[in-house]
N, C-alpha and C positions, 0 to 999 in steps of 0.2 A: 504494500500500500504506500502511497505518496499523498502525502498536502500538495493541496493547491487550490487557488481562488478563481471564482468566476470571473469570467472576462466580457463575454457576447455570450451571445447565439448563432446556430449556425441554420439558415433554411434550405432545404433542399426539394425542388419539384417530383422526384423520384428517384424512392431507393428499392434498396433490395425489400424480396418481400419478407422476410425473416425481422427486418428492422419496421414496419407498420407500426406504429404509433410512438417509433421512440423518440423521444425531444431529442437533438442537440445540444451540446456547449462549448463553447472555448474556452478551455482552463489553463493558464500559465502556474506554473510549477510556486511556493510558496514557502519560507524559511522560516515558521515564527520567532525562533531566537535571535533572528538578526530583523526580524523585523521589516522585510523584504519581500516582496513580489519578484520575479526574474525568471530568465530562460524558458525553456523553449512552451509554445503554445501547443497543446493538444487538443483535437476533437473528440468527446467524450460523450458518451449515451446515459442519458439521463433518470436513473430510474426513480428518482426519491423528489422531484420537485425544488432540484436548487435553483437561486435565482443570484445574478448579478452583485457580487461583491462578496459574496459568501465563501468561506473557508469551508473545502469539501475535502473527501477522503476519494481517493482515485485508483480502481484498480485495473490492471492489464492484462494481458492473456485471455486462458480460458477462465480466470474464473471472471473476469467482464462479462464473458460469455452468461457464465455462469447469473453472473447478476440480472440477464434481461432478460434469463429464462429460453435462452435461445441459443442450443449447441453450435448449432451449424451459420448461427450470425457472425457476417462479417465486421465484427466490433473488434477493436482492440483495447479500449481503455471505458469504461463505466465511471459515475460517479454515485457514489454506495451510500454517504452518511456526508450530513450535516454539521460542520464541526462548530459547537456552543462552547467551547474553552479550552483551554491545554495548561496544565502545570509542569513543571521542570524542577 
């Protein structure tokens, strides 16, 4: 799993059909000890309803897959959880 905060939205006229109903998002990667936003931007399938500015929990591979319920979806990164605080 990786941090990182919302950035956009991504709209697309048609996709696969495995992906029907998934939202998109632009997530760039997030540091919260330094306090930072930075590097690379991902497209990320949305299963939990995050929205713009929000610190979310991001994961890749199969268990993305995993997250939208969809084996054979061409996803590679999900956004799974919410993130409401972090201690160190």
């Amino acid at each position: 799993m990786e941090l990182g905060r919302v950035r956009g939205s991504v709209w697309c006229t048609k996709k696969s059909g495995e992906m029907a109903g998934c939202k998109l998002l632009l997530v760039e990667g997030w540091d919260p000890l330094a306090q930072s936003s930075g590097g690379k931007l991902r497209v990320c399938a949305d299963v939990i309803g995050a929205g713009v500015g929000e610190g979310v929990l991001v994961v890749t591979g199969t268990a993305a897959r995993r997250a939208i319920g969809a084996e054979r979806a061409p996803v590679d990164a999900a956004v799974v959880a919410i993130v409401d605080g972090l201690e160190v």
